[in-house]
Biopython code that builds the backbone (N, CA, C, O; Angstrom):
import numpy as np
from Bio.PDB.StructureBuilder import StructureBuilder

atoms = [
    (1, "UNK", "N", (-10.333, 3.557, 25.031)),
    (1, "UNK", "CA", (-9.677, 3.916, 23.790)),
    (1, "UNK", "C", (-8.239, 3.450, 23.855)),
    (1, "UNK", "O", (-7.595, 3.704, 24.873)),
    (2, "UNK", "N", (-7.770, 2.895, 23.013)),
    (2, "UNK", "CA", (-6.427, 2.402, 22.507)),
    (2, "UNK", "C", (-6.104, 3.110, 21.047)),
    (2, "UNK", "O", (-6.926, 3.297, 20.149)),
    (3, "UNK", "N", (-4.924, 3.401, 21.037)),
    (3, "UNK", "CA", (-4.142, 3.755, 20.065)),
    (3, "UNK", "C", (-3.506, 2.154, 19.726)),
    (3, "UNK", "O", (-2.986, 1.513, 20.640)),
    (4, "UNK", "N", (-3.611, 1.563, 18.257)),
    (4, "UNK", "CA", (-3.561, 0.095, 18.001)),
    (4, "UNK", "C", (-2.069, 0.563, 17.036)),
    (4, "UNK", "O", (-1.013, -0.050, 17.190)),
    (5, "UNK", "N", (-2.204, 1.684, 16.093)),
    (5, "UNK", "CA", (-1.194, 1.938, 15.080)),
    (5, "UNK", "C", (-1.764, 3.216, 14.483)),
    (5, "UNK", "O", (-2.827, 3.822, 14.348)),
    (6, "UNK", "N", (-0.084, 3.310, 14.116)),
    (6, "UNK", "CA", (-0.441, 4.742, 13.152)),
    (6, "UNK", "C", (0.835, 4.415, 12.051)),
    (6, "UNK", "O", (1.884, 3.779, 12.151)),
    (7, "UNK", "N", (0.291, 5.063, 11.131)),
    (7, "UNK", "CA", (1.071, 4.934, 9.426)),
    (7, "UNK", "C", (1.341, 6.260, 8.775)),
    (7, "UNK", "O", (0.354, 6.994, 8.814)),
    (8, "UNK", "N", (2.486, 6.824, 8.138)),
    (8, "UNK", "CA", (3.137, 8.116, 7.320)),
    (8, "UNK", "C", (2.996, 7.264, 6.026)),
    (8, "UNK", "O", (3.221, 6.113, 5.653)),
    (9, "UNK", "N", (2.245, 9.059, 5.278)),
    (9, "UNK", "CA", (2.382, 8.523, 3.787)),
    (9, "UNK", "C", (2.573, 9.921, 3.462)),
    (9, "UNK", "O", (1.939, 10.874, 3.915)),
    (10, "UNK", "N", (3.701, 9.933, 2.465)),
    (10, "UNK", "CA", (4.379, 11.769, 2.101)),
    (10, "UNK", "C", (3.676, 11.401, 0.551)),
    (10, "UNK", "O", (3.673, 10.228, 0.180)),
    (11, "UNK", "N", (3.174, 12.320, -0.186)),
    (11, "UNK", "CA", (2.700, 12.638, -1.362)),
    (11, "UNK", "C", (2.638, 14.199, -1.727)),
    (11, "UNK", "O", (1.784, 15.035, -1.431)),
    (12, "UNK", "N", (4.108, 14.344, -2.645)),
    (12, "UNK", "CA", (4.134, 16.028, -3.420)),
    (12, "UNK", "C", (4.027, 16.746, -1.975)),
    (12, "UNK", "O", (3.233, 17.664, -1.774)),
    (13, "UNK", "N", (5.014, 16.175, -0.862)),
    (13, "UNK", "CA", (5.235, 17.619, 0.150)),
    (13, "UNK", "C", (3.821, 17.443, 1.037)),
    (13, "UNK", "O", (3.513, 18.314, 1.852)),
    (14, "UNK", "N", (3.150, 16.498, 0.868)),
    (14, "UNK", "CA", (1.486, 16.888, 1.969)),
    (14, "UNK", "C", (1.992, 15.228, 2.896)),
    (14, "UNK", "O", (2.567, 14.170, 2.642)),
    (15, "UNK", "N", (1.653, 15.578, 3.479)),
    (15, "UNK", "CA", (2.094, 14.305, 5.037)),
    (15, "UNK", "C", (0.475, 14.297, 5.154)),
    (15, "UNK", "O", (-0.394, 15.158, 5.014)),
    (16, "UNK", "N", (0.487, 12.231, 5.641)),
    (16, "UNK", "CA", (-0.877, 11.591, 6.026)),
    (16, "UNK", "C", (-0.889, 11.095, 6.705)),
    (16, "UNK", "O", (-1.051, 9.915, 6.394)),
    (17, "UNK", "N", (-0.787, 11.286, 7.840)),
    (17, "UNK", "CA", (-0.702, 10.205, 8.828)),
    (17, "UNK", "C", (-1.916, 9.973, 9.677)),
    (17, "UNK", "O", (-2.545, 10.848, 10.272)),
    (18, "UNK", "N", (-2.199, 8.527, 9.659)),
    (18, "UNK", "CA", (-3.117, 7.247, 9.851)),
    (18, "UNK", "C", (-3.071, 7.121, 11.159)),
    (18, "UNK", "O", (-1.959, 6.771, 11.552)),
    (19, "UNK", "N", (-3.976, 7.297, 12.102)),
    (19, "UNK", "CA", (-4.243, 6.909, 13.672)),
    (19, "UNK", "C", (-5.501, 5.640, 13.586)),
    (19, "UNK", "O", (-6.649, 5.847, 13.193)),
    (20, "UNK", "N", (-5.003, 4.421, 14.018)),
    (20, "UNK", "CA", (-6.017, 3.089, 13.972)),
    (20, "UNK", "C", (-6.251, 3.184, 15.773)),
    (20, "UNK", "O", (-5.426, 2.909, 16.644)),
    (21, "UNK", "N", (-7.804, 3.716, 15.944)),
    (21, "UNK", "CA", (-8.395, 3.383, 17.264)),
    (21, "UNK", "C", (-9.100, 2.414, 17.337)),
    (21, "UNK", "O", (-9.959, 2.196, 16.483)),
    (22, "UNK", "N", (-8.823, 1.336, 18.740)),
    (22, "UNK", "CA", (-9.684, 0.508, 19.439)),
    (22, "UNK", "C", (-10.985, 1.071, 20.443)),
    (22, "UNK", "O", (-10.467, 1.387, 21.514)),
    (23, "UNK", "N", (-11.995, 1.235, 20.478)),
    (23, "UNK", "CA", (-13.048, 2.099, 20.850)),
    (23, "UNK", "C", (-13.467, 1.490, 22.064)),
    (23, "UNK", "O", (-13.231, 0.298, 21.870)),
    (24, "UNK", "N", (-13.961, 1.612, 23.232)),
    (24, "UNK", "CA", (-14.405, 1.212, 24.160)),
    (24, "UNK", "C", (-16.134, 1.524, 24.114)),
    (24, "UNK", "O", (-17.157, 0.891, 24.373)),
    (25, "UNK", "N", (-15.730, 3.069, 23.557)),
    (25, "UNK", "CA", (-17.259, 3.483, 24.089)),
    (25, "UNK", "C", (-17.518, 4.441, 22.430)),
    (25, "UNK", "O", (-16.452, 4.667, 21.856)),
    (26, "UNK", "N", (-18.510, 4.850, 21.864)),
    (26, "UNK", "CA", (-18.682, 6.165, 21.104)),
    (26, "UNK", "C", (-18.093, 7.378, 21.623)),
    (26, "UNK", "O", (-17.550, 8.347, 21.094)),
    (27, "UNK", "N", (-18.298, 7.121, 22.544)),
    (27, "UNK", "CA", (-18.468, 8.772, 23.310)),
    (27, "UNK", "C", (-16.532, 9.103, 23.818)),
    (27, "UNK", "O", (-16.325, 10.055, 24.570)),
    (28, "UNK", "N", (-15.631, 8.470, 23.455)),
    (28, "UNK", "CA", (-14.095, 8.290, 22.983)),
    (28, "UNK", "C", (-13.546, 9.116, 21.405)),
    (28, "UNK", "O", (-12.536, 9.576, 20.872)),
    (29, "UNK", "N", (-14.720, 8.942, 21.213)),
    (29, "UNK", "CA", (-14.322, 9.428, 19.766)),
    (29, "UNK", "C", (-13.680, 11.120, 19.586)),
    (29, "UNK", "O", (-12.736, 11.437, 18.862)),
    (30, "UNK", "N", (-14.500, 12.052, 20.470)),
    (30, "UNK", "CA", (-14.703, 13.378, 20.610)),
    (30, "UNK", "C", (-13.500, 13.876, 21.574)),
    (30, "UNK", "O", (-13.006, 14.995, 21.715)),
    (31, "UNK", "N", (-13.258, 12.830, 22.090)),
    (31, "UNK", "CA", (-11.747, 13.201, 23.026)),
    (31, "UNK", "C", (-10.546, 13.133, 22.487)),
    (31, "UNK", "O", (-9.546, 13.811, 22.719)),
    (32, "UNK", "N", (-10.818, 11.753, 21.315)),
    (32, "UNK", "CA", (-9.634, 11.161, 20.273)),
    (32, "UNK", "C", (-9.558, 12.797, 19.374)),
    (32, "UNK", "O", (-8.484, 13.396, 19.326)),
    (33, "UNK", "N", (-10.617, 13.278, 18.820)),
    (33, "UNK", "CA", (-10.291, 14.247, 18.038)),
    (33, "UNK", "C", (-9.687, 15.850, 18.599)),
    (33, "UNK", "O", (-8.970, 16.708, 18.085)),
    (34, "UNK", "N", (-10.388, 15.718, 19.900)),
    (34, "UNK", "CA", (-9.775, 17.172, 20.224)),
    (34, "UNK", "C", (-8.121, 16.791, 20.462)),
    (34, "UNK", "O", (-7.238, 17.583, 20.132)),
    (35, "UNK", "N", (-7.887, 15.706, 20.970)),
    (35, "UNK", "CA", (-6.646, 15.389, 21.474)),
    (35, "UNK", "C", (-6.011, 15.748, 20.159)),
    (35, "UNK", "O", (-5.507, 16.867, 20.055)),
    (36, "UNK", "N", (-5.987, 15.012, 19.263)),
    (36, "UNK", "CA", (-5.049, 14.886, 17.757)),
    (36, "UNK", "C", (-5.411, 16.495, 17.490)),
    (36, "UNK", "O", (-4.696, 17.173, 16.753)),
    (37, "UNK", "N", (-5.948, 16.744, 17.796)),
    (37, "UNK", "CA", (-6.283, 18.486, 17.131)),
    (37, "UNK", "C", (-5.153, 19.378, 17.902)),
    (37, "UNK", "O", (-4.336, 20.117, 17.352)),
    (38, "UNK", "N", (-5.273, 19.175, 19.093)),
    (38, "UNK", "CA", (-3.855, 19.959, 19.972)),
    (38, "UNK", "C", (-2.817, 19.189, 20.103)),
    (38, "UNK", "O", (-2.105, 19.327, 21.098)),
    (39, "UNK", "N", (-2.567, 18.380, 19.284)),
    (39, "UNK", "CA", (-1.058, 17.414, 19.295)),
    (39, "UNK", "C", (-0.710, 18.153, 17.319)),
    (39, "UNK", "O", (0.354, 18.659, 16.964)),
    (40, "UNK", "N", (-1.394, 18.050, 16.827)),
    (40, "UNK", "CA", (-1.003, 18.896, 15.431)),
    (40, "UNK", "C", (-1.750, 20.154, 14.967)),
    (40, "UNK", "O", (-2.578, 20.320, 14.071)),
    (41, "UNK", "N", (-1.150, 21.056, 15.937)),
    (41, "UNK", "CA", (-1.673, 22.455, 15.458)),
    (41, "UNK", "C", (-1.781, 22.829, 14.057)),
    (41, "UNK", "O", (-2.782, 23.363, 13.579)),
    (42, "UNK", "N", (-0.711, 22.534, 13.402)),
    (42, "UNK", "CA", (-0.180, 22.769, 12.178)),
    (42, "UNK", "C", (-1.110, 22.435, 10.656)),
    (42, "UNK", "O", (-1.183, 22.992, 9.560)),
    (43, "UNK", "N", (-1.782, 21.136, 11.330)),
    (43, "UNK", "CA", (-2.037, 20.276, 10.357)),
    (43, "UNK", "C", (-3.701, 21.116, 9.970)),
    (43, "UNK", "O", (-4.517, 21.792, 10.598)),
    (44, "UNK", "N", (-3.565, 20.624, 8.686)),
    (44, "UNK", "CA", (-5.422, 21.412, 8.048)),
    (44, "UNK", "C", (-6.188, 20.493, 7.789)),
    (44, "UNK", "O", (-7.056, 21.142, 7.205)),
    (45, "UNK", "N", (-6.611, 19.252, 7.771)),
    (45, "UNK", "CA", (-7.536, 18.418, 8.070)),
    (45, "UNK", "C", (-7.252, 17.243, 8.899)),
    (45, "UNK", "O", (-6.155, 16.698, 9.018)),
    (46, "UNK", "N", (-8.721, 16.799, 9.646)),
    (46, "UNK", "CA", (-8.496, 15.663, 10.107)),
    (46, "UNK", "C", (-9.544, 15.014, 9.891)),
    (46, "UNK", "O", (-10.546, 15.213, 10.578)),
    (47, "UNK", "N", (-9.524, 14.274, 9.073)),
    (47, "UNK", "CA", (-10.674, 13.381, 8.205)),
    (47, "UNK", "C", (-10.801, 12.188, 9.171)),
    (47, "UNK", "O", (-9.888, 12.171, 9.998)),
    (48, "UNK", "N", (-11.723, 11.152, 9.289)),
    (48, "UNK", "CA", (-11.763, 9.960, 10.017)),
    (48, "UNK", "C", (-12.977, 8.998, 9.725)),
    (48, "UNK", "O", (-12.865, 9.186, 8.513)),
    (49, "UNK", "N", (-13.821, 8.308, 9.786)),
    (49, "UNK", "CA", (-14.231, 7.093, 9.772)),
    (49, "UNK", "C", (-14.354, 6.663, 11.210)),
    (49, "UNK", "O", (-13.484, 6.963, 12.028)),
    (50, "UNK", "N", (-15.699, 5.782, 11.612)),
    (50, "UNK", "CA", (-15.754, 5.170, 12.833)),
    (50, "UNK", "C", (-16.779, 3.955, 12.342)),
    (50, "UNK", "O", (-17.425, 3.973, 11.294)),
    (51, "UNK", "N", (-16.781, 2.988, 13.249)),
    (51, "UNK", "CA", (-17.725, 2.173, 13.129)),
    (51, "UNK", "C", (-17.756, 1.270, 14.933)),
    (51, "UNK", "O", (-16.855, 0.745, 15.587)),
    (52, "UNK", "N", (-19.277, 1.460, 15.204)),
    (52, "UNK", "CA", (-18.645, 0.801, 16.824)),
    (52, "UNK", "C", (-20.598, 0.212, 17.067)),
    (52, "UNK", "O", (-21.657, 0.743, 17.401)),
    (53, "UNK", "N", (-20.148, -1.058, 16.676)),
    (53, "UNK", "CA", (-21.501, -1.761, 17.063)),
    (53, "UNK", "C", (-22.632, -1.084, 15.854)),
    (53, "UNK", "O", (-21.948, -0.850, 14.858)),
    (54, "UNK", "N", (-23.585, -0.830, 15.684)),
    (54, "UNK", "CA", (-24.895, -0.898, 14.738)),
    (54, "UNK", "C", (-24.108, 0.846, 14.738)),
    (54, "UNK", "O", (-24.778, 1.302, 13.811)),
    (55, "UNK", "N", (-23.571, 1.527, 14.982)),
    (55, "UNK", "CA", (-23.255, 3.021, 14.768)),
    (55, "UNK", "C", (-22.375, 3.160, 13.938)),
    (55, "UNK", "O", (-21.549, 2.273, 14.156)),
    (56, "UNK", "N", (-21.965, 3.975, 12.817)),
    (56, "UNK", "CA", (-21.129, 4.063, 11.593)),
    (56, "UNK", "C", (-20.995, 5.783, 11.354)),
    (56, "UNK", "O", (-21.974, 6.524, 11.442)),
    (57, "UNK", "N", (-19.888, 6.166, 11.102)),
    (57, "UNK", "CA", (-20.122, 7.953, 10.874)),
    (57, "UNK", "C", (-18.255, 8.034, 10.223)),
    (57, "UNK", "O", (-17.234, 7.370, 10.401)),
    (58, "UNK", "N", (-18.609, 9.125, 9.511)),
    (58, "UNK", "CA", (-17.061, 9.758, 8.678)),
    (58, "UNK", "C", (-17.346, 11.141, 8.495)),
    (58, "UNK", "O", (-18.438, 11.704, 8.570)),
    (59, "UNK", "N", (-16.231, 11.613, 8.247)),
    (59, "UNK", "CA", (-16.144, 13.082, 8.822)),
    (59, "UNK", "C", (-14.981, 13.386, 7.062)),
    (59, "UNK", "O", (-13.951, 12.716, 7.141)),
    (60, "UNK", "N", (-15.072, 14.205, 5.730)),
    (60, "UNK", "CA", (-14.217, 14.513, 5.226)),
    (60, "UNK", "C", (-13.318, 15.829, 5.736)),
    (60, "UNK", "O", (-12.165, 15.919, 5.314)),
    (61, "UNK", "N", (-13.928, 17.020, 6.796)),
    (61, "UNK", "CA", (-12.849, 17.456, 7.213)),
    (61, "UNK", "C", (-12.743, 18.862, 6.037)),
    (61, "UNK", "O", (-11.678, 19.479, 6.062)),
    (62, "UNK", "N", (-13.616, 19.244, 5.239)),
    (62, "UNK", "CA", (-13.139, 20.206, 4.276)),
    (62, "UNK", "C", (-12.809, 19.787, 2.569)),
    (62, "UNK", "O", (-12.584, 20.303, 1.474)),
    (63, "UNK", "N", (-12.936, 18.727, 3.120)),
    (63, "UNK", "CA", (-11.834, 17.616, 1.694)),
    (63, "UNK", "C", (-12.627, 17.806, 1.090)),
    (63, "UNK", "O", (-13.593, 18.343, 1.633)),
    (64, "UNK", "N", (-12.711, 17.495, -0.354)),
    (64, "UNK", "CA", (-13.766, 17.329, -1.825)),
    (64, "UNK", "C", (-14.812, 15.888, -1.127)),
    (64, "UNK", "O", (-14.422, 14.734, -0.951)),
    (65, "UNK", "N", (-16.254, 16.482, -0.830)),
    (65, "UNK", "CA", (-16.673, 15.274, -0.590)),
    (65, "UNK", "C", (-16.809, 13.913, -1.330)),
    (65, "UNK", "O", (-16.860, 13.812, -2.555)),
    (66, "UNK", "N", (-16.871, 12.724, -0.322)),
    (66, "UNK", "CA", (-16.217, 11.750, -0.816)),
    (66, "UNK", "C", (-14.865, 11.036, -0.925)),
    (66, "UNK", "O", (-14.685, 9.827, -1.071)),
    (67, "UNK", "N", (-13.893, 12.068, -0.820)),
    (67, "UNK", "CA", (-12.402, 11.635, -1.744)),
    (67, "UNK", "C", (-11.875, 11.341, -0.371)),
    (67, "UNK", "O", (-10.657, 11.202, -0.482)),
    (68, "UNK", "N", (-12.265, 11.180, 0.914)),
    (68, "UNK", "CA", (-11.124, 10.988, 2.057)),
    (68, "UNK", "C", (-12.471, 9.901, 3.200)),
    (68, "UNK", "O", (-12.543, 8.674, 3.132)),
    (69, "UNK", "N", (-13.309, 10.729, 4.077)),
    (69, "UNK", "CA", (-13.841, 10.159, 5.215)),
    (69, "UNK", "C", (-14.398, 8.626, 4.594)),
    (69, "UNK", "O", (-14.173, 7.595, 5.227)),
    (70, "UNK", "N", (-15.167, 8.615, 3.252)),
    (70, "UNK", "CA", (-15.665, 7.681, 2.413)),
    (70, "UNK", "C", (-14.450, 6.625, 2.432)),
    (70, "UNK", "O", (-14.294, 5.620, 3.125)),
    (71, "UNK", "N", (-13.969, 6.966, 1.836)),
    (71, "UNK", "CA", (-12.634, 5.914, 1.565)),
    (71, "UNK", "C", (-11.971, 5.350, 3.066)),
    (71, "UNK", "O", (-11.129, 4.490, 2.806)),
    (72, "UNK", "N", (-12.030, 5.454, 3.750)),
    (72, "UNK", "CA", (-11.268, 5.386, 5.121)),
    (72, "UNK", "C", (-12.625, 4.230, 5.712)),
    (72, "UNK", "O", (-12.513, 3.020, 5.907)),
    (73, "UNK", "N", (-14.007, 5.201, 5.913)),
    (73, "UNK", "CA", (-15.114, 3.776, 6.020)),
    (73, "UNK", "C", (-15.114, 2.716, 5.023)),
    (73, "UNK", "O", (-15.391, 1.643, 5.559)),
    (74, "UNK", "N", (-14.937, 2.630, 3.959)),
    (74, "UNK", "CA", (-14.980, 1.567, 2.665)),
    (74, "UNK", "C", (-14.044, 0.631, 3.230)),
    (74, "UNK", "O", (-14.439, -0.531, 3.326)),
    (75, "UNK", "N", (-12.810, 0.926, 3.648)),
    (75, "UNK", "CA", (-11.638, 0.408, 4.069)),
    (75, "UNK", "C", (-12.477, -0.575, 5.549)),
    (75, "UNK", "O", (-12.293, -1.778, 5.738)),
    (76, "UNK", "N", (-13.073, 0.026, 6.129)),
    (76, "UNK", "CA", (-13.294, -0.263, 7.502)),
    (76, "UNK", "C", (-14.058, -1.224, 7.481)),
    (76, "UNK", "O", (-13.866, -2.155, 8.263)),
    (77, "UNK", "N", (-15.272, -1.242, 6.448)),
    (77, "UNK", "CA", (-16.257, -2.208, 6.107)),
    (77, "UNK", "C", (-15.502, -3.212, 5.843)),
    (77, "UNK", "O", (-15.398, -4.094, 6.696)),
    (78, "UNK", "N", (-14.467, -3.363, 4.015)),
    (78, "UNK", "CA", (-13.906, -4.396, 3.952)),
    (78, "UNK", "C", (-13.070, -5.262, 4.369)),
    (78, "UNK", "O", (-12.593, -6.243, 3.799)),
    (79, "UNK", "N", (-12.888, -4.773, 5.588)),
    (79, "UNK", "CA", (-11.950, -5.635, 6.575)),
    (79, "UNK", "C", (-12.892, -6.113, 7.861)),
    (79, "UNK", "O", (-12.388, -6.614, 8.866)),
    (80, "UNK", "N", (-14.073, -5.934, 7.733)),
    (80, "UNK", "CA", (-14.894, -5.852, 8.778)),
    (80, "UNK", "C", (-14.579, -5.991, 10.053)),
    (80, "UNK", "O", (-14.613, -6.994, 10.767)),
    (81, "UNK", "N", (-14.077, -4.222, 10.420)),
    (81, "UNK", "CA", (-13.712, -3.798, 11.787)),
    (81, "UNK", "C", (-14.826, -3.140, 11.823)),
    (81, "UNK", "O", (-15.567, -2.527, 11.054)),
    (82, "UNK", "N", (-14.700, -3.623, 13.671)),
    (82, "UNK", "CA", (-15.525, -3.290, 14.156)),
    (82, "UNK", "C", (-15.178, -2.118, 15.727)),
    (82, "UNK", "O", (-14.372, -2.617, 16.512)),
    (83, "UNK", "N", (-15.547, -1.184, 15.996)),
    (83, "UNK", "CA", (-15.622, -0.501, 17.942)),
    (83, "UNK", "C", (-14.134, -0.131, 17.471)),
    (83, "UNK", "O", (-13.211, -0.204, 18.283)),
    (84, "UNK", "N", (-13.862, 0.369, 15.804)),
    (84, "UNK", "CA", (-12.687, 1.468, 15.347)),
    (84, "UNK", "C", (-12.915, 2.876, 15.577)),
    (84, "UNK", "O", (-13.971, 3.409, 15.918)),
    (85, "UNK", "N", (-11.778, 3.419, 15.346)),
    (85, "UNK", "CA", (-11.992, 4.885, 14.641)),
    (85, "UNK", "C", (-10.641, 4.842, 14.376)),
    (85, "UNK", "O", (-9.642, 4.621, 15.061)),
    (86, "UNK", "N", (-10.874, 5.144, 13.056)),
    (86, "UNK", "CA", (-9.168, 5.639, 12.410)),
    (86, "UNK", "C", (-9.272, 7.440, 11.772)),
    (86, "UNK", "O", (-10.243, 8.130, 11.462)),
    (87, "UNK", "N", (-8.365, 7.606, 11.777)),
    (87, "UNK", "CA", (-8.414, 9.492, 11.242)),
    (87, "UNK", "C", (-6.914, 9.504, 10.574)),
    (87, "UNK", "O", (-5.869, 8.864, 10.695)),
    (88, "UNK", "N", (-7.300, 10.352, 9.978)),
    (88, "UNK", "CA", (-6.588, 10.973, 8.959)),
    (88, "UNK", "C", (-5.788, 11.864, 9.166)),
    (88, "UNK", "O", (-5.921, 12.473, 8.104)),
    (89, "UNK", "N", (-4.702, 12.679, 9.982)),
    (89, "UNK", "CA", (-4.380, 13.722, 9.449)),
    (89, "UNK", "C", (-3.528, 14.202, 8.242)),
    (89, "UNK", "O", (-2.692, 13.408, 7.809)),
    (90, "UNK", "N", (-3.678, 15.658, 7.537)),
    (90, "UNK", "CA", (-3.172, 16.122, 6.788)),
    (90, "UNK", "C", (-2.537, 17.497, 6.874)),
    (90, "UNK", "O", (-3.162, 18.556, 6.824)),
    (91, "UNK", "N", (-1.190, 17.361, 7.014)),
    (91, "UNK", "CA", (-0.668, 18.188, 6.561)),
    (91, "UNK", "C", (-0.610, 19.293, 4.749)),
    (91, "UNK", "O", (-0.062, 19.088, 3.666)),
    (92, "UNK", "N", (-1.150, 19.981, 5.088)),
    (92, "UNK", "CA", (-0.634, 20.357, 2.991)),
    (92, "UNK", "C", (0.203, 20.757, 2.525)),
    (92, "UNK", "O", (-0.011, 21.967, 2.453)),
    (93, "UNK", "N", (1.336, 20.487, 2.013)),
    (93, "UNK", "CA", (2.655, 20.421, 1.775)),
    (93, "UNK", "C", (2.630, 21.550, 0.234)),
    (93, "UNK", "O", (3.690, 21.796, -0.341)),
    (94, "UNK", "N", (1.135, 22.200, -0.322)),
    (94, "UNK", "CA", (1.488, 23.461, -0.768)),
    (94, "UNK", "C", (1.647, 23.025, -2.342)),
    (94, "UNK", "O", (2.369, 23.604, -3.155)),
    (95, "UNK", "N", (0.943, 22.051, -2.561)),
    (95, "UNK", "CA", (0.948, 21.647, -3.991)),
    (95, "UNK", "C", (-0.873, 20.814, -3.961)),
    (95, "UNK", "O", (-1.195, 20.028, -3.070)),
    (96, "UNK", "N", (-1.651, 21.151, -4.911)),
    (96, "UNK", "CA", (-2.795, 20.149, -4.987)),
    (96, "UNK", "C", (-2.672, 19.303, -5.565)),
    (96, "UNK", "O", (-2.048, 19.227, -6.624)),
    (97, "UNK", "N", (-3.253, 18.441, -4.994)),
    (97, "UNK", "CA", (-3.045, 16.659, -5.256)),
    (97, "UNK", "C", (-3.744, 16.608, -6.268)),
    (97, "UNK", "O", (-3.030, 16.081, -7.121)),
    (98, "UNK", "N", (-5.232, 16.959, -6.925)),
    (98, "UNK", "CA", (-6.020, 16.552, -7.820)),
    (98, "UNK", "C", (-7.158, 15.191, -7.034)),
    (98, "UNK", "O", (-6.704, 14.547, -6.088)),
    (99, "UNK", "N", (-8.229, 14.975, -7.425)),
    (99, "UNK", "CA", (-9.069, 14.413, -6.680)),
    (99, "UNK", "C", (-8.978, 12.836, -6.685)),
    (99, "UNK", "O", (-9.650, 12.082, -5.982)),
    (100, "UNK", "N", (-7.948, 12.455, -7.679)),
    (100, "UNK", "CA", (-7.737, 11.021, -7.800)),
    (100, "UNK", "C", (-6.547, 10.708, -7.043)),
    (100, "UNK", "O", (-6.540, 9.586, -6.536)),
    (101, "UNK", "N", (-5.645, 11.365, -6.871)),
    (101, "UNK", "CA", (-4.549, 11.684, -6.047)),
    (101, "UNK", "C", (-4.662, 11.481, -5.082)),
    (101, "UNK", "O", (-4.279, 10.452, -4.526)),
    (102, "UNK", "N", (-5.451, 12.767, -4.379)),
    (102, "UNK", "CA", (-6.105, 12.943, -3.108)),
    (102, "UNK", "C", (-6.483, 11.714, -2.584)),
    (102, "UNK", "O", (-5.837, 11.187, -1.679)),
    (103, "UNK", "N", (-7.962, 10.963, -3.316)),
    (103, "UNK", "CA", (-8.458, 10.078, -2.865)),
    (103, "UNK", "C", (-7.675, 8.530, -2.361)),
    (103, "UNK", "O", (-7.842, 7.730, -1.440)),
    (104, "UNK", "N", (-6.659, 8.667, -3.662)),
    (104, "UNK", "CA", (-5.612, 7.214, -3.884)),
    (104, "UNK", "C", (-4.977, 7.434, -2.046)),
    (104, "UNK", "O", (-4.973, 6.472, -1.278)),
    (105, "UNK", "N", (-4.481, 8.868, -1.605)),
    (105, "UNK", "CA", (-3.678, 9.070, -0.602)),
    (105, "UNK", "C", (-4.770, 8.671, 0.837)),
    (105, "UNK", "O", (-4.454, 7.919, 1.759)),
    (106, "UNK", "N", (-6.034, 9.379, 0.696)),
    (106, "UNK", "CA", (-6.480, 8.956, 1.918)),
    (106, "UNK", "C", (-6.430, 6.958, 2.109)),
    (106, "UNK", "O", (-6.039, 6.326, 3.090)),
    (107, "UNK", "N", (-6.963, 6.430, 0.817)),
    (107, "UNK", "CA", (-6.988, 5.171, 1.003)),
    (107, "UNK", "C", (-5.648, 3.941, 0.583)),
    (107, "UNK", "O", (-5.874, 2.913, -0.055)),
    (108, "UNK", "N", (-4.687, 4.226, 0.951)),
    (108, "UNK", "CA", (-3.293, 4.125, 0.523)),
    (108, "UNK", "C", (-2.884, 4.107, 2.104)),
    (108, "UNK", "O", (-2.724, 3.049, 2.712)),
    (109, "UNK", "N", (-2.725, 5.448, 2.727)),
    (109, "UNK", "CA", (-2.496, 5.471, 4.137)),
    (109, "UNK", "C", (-3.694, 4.930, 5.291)),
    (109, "UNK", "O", (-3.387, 5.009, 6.481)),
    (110, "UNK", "N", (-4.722, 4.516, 5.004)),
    (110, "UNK", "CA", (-5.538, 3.479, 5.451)),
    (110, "UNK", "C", (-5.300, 2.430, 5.574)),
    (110, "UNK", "O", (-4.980, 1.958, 6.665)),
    (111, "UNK", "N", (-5.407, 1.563, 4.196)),
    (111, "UNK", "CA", (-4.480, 0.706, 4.061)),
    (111, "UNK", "C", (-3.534, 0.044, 4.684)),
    (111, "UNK", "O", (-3.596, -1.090, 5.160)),
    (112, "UNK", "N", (-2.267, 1.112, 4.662)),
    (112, "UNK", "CA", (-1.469, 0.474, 5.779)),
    (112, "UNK", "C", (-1.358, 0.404, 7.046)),
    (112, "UNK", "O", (-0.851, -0.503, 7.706)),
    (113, "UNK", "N", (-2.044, 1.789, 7.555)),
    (113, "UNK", "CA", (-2.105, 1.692, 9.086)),
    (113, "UNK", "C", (-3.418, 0.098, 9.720)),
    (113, "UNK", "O", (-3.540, -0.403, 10.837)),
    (114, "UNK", "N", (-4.019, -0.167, 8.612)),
    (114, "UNK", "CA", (-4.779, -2.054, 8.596)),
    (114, "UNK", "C", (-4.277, -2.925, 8.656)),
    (114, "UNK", "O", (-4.757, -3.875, 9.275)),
    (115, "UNK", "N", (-3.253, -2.982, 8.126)),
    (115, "UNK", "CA", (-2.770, -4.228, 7.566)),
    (115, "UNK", "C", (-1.202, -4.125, 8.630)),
    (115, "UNK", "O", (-0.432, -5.072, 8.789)),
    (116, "UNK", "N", (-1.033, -2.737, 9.245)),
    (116, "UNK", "CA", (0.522, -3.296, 9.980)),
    (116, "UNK", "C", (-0.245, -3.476, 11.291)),
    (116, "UNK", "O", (0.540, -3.179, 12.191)),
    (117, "UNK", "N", (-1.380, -3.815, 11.778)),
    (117, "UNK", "CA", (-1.911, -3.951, 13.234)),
    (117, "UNK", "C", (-1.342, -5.932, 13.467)),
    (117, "UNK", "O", (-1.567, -6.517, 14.527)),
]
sb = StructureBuilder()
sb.init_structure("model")
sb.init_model(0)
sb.init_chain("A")
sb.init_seg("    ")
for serial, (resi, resn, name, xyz) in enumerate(atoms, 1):
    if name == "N":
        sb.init_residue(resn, " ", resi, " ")
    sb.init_atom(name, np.array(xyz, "f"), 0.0, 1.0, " ", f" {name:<3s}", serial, name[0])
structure = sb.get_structure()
């Protein structure tokens, strides 16, 4: 496992920040998440996306299904990465985004944590 990049996106007070993993193995994935889980106590979701050889899986995390883990794999396909895992965390900054919002933010901070590798 490699940490490749990570990306901040602030929207109405809620923080997103983008972790882009290089995968060695599947079985990396479950360490990547507990890790980010005790590095941001604070935070209330951690949405993510993987894709590693013929295996594919996303996780929304609580979110409105669809509006976050979806968008993060869509992203992953059209760039066709491959032996990733990127995640999501979210802070909630105490205002609701609305589901177009929401969604624009998970795939917005995707986005860039792609494109600055």
């Amino acid at each position: 496992m490699k940490l490749i990049n990570e990306s901040v996106l602030l929207i109405k007070k809620s923080k997103f920040v983008a972790y882009y993993y290089k995968l060695d193995s599947i079985d990396e994935i479950k360490d990547i998440l507990k890790s980010l889980k005790e590095e941001n106590k604070k935070a209330n979701h951690f949405v993510y996306a993987y894709k590693f050889n013929n295996t594919a899986g996303k996780s929304d995390d609580k979110e409105p299904t669809g509006s976050a883990g979806l968008q993060i794999y869509n992203l992953i396909n059209m760039n066709n990465l491959n032996n990733v895992l990127i995640v999501v965390v979210r802070y909630f900054g105490g205002t609701k985004l609305g589901i177009g919002p929401l969604t624009r933010s998970y795939k917005n901070v995707t986005s860039m944590v792609i494109k600055n590798i």
